[in-house]
N, CA, C and O atoms as a CHARMM CRD file, in Angstrom:
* protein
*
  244
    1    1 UNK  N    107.22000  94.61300 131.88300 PROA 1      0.00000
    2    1 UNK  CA   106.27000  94.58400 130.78200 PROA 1      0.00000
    3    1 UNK  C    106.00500  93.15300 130.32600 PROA 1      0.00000
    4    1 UNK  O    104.96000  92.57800 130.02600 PROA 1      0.00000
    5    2 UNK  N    107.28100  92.75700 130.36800 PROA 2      0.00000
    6    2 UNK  CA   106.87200  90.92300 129.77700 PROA 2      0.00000
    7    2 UNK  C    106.31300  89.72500 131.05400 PROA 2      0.00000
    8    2 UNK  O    106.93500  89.60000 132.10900 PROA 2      0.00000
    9    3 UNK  N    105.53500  89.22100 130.85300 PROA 3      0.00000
   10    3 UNK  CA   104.81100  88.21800 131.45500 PROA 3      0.00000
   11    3 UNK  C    104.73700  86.70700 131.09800 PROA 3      0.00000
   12    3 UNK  O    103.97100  85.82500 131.48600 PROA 3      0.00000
   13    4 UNK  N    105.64200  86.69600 130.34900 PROA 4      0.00000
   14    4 UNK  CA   106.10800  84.86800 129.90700 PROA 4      0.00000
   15    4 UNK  C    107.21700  84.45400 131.21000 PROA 4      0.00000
   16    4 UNK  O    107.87500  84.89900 132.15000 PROA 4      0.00000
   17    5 UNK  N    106.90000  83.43300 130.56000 PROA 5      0.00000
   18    5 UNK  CA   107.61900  82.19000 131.66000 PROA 5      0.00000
   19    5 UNK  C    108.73400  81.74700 130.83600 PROA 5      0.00000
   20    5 UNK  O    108.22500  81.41200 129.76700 PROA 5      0.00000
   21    6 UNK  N    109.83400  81.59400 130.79000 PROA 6      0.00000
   22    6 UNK  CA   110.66500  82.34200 131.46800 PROA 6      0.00000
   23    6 UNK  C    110.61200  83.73300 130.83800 PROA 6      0.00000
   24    6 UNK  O    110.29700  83.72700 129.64800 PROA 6      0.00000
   25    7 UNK  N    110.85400  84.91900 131.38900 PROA 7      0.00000
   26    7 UNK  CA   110.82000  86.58300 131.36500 PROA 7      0.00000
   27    7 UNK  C    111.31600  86.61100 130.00900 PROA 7      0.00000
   28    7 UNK  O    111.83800  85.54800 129.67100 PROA 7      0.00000
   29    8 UNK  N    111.30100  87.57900 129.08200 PROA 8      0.00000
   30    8 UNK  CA   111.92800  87.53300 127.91800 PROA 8      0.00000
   31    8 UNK  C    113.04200  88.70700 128.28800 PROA 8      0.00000
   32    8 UNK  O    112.69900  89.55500 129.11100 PROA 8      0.00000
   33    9 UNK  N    114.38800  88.77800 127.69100 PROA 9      0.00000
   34    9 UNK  CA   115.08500  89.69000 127.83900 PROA 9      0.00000
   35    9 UNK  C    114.91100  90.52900 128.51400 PROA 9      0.00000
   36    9 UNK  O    113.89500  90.42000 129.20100 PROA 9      0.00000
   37   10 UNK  N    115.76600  91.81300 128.71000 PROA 10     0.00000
   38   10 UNK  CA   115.20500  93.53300 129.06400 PROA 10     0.00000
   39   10 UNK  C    115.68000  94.25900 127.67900 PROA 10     0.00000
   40   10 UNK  O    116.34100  93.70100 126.80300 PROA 10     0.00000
   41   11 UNK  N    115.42400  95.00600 127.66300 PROA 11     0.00000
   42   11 UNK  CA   116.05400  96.68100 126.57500 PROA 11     0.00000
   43   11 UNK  C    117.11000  96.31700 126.31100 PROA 11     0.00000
   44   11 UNK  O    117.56200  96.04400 125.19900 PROA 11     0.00000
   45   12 UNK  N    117.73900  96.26800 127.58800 PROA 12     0.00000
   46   12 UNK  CA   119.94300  96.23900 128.04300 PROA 12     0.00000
   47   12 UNK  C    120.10100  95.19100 127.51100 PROA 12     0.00000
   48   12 UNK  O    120.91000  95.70500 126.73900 PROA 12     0.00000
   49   13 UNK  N    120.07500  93.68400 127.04100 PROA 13     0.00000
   50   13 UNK  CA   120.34500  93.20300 127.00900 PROA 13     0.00000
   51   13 UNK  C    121.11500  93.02000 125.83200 PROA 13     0.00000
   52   13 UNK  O    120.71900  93.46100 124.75300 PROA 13     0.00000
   53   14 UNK  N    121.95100  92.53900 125.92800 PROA 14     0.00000
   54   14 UNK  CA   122.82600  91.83600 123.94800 PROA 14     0.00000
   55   14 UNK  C    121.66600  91.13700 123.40000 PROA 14     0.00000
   56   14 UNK  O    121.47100  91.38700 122.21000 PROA 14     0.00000
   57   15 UNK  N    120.80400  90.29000 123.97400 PROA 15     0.00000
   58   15 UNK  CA   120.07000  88.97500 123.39500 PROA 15     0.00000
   59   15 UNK  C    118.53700  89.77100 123.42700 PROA 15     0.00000
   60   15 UNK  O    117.50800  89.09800 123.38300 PROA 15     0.00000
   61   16 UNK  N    118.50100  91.18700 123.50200 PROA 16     0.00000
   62   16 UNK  CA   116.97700  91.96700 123.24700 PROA 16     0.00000
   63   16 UNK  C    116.22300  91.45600 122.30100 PROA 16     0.00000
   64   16 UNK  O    115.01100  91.36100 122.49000 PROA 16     0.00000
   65   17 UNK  N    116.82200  91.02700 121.08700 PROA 17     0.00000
   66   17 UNK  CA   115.48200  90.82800 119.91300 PROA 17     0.00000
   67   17 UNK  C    115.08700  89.37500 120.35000 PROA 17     0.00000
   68   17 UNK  O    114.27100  88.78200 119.64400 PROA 17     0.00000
   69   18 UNK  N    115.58000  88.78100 121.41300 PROA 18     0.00000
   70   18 UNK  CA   115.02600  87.65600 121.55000 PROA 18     0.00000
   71   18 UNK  C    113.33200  87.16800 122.30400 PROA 18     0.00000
   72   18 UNK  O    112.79900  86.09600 122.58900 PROA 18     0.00000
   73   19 UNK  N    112.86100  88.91500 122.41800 PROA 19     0.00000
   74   19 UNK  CA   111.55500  89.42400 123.38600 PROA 19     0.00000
   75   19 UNK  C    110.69700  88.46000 122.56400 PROA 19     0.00000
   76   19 UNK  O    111.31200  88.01300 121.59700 PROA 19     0.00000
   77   20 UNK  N    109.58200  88.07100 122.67600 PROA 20     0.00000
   78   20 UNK  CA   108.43700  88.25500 121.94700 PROA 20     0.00000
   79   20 UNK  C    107.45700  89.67300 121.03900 PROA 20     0.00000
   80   20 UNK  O    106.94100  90.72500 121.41700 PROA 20     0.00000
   81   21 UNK  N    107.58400  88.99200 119.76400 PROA 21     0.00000
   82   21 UNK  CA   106.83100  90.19300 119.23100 PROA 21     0.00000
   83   21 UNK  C    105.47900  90.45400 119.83900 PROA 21     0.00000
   84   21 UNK  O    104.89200  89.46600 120.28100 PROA 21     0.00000
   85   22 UNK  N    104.70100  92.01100 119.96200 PROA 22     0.00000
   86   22 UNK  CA   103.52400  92.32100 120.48500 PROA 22     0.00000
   87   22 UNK  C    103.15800  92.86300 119.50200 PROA 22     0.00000
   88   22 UNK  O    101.95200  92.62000 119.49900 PROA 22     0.00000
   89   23 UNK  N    103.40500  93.52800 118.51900 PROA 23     0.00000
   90   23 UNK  CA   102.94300  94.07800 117.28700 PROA 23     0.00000
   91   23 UNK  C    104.12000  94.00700 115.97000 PROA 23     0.00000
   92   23 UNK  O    105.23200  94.47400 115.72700 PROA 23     0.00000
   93   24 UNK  N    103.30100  93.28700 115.43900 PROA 24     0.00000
   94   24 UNK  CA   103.91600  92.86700 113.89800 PROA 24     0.00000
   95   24 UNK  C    103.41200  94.23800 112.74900 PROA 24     0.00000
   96   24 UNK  O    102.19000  94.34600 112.65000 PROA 24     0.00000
   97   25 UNK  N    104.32300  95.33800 111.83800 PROA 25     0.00000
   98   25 UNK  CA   104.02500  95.89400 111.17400 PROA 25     0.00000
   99   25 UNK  C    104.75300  95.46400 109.67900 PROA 25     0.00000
  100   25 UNK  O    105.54700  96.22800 109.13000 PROA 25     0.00000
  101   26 UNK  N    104.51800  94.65000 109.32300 PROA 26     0.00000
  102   26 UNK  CA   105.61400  94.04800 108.38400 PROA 26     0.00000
  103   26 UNK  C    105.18200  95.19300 106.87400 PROA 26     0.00000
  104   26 UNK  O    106.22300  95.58400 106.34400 PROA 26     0.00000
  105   27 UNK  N    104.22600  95.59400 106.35300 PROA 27     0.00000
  106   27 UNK  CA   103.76800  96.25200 105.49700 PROA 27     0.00000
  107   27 UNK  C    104.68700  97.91500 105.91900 PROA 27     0.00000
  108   27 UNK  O    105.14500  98.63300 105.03000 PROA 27     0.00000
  109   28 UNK  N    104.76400  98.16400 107.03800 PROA 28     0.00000
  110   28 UNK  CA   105.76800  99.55800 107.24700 PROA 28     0.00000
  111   28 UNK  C    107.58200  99.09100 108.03500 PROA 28     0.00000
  112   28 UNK  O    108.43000  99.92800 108.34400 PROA 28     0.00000
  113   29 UNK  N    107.71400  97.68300 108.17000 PROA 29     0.00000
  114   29 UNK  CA   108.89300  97.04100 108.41100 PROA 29     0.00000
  115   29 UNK  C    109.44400  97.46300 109.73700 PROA 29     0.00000
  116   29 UNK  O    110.55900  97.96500 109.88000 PROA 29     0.00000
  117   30 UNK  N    108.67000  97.25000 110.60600 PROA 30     0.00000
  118   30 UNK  CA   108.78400  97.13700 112.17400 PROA 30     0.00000
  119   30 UNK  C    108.09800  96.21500 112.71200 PROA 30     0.00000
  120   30 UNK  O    107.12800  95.69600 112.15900 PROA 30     0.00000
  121   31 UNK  N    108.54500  95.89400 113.90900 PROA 31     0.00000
  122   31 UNK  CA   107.92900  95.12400 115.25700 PROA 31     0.00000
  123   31 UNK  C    108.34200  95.43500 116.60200 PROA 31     0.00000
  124   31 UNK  O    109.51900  95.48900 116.95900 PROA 31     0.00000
  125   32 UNK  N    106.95900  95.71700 117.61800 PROA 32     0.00000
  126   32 UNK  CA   107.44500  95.97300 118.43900 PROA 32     0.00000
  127   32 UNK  C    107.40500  94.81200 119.33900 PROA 32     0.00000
  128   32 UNK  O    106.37600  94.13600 119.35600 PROA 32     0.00000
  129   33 UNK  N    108.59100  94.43600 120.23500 PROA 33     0.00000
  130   33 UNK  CA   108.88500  93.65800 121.21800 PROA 33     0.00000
  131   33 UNK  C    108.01600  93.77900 122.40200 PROA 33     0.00000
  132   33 UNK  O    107.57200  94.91100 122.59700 PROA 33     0.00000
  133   34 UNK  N    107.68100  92.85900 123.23100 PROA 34     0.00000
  134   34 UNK  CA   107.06100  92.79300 124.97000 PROA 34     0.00000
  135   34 UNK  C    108.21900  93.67700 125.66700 PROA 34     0.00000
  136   34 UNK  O    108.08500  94.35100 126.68900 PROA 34     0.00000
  137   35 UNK  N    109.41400  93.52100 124.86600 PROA 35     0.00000
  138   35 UNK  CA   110.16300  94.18600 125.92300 PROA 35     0.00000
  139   35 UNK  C    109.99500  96.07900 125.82200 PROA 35     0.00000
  140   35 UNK  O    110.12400  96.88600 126.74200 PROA 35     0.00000
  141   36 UNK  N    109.69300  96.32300 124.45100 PROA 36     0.00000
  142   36 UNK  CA   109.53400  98.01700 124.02100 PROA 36     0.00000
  143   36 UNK  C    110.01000  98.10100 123.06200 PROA 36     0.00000
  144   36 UNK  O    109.53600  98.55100 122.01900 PROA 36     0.00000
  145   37 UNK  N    111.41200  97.51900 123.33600 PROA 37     0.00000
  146   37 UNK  CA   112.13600  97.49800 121.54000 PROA 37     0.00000
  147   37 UNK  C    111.48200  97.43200 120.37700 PROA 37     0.00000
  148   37 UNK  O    110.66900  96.53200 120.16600 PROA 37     0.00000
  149   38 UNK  N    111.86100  98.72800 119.15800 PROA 38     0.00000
  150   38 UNK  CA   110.88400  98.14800 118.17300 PROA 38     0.00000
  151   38 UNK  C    112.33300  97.74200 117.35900 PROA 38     0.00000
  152   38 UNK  O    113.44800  98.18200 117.64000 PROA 38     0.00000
  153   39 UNK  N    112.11300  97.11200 116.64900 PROA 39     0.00000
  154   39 UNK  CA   112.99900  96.49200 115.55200 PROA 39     0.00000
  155   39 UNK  C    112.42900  96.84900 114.55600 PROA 39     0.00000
  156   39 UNK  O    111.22700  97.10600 114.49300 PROA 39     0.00000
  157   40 UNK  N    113.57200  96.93700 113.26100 PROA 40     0.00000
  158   40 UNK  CA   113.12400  97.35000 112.18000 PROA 40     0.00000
  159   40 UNK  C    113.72600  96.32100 111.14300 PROA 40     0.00000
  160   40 UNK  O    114.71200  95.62800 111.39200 PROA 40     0.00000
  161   41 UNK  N    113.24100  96.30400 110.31900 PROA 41     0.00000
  162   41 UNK  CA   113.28600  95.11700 108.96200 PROA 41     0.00000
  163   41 UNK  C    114.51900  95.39500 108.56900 PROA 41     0.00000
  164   41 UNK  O    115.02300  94.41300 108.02400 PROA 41     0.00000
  165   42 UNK  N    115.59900  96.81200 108.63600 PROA 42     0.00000
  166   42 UNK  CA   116.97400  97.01600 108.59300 PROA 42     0.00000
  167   42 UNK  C    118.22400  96.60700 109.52600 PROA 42     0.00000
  168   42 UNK  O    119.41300  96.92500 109.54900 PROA 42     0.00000
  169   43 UNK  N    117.30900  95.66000 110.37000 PROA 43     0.00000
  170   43 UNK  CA   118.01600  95.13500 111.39900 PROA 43     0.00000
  171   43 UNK  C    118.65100  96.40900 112.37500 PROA 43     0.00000
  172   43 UNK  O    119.66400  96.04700 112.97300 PROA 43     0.00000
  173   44 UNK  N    118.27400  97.71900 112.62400 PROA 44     0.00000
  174   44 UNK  CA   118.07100  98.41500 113.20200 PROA 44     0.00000
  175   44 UNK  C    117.12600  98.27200 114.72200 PROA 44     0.00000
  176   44 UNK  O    116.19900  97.47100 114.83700 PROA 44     0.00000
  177   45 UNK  N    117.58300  99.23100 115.83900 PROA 45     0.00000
  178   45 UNK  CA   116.67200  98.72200 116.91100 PROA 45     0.00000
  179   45 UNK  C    116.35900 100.55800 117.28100 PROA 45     0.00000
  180   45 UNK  O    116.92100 101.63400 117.07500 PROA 45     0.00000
  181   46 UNK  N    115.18600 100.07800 117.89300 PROA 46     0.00000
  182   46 UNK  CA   115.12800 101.58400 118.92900 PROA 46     0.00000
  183   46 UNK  C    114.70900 101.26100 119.91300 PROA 46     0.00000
  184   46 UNK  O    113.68600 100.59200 120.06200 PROA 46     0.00000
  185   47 UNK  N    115.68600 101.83300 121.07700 PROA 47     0.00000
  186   47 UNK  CA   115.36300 101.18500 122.35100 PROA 47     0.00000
  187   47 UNK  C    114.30200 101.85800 123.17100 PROA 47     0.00000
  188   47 UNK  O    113.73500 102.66500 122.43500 PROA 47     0.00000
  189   48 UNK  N    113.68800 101.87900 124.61900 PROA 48     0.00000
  190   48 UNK  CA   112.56300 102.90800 124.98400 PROA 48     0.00000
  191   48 UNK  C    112.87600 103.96600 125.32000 PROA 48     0.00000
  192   48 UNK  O    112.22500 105.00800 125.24700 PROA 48     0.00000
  193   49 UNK  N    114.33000 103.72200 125.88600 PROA 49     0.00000
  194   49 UNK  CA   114.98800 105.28900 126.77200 PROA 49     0.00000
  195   49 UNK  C    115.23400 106.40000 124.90400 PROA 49     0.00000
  196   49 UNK  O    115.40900 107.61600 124.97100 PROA 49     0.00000
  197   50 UNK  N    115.19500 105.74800 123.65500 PROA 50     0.00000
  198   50 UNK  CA   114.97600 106.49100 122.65700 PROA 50     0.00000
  199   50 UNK  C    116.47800 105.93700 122.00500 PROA 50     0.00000
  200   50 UNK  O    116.40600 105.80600 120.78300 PROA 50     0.00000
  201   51 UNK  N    117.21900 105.74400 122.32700 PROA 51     0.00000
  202   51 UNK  CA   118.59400 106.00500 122.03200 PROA 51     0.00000
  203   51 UNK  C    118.40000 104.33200 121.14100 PROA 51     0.00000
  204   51 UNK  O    117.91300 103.27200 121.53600 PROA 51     0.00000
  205   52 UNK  N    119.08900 104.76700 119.69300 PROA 52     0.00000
  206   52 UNK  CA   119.25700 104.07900 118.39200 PROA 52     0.00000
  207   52 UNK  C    120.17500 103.01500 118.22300 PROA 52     0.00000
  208   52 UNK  O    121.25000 103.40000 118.68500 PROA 52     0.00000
  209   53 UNK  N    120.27400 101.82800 117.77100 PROA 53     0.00000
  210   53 UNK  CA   121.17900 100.79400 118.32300 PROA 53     0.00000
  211   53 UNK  C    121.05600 100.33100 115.74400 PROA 53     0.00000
  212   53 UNK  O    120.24100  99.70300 115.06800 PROA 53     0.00000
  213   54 UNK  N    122.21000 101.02900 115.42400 PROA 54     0.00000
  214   54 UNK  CA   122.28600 100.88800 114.01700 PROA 54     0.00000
  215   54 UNK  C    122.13800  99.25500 113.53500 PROA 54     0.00000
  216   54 UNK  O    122.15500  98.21300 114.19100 PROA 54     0.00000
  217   55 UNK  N    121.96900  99.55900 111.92600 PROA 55     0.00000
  218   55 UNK  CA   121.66200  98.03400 111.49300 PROA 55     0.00000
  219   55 UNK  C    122.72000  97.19400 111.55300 PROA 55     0.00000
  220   55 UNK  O    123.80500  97.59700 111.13400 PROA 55     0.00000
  221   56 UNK  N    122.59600  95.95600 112.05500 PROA 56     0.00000
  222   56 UNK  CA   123.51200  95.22900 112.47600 PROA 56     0.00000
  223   56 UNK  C    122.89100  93.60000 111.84900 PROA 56     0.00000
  224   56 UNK  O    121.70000  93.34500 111.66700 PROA 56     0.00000
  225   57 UNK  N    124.09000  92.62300 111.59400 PROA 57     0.00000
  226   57 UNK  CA   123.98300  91.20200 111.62400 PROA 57     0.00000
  227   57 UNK  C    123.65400  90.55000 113.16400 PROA 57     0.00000
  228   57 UNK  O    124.29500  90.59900 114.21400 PROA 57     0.00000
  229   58 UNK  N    122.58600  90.02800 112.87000 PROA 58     0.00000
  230   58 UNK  CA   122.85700  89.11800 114.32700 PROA 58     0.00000
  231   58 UNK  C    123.67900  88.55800 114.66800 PROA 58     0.00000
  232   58 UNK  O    124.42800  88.12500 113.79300 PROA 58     0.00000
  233   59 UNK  N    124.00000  88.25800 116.08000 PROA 59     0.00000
  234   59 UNK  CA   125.26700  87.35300 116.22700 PROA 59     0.00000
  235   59 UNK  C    124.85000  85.59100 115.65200 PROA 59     0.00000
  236   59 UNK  O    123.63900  85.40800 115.52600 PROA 59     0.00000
  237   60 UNK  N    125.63400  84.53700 115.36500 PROA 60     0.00000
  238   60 UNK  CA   124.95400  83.59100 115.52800 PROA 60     0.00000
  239   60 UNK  C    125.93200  82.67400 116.27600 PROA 60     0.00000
  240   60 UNK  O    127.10500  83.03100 116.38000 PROA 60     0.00000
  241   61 UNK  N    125.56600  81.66100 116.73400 PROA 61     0.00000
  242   61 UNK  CA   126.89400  80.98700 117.47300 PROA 61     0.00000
  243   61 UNK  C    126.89100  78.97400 116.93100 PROA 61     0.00000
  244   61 UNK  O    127.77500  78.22300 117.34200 PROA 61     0.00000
């Protein structure tokens, strides 16, 4: 699905929210990723295969 240089993440990945956003819904507190992932403003994810990834802190390093 993603077409940047370098590829952005996949779904699987730990580093997923790092996709590019393709749709910004900030007024209903989602975005969906190039990769499918939508993210939610609760730091919540939903991945494409459906299955729910809870609100979480990012890692930071």
């Amino acid at each position: 699905m993603c077409s940047h240089i370098p590829a952005c993440p996949t779904a699987d990945s730990p580093d997923r929210e790092a996709a590019h956003v393709v749709a910004a819904h900030p007024e209903q507190g989602w975005s969906l990723l190039c990769n499918a992932v939508v993210v939610f403003d609760d730091t919540g994810d939903l991945l494409p295969d459906g299955r729910i990834v809870g609100p979480h802190r990012p890692v930071t390093t």
